[in-house]
N, C-alpha and C positions, 0 to 999 in steps of 0.2 A: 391801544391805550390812547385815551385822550392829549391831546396836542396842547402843550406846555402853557403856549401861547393863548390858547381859548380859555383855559384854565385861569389863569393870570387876568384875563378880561372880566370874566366872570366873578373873579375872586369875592367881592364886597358881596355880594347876591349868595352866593356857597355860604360864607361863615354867619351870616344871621343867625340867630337863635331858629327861627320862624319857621325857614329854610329848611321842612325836615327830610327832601327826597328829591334828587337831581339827574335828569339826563341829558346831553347832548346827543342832537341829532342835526344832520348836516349843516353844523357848523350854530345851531341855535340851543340856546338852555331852555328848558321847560322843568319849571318845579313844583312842585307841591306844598306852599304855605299854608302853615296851621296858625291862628292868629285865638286871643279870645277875646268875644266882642261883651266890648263895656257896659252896651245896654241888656243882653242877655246874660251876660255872666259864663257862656258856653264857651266850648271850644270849635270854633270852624274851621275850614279847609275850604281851601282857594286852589284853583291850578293855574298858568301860567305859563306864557311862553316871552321868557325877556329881549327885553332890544340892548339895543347899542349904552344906553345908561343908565342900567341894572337899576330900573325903575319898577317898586312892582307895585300897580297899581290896578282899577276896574277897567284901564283901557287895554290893560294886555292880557287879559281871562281870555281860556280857554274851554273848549267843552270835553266832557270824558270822553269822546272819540278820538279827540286829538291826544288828550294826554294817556290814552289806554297805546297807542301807535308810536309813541318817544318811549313810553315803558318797553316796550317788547322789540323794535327798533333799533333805539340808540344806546347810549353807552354809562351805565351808571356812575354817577361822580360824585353821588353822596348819599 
């Protein structure tokens, strides 16, 4: 079970709307935001591996390598 405390840290980043799939893996969050972009009208998908100020931004993208290895890995939490 994920540790109370990581959970808590995380917290603002988990309750997004945006935020639709979450894992911790030793001791880092990595998500899955779904966002829809204003110039296409579409829905995309972003992954994500957050820091310390639950920033999610183009500097913390990750690639499907990494986010296929927190899937299967770590521990879901949303």
């Amino acid at each position: 079970m994920a540790n109370q405390e990581l959970l808590d840290k995380y917290k603002p980043t988990l309750e997004m709307f945006e935020t639709k799939e979450a894992y911790l893996l030793d001791g880092d969050l990595y998500i899955r935001h779904e966002f829809r972009d204003p110039a296409e009208l579409q829905t995309r998908m972003t992954y994500h591996k957050v820091g310390e100020d639950n920033v999610v931004s183009d500097d913390n993208l990750i690639m499907l390598g990494v986010w296929a290895r927190a899937q299967k890995q770590g521990e879901r939490v949303k």
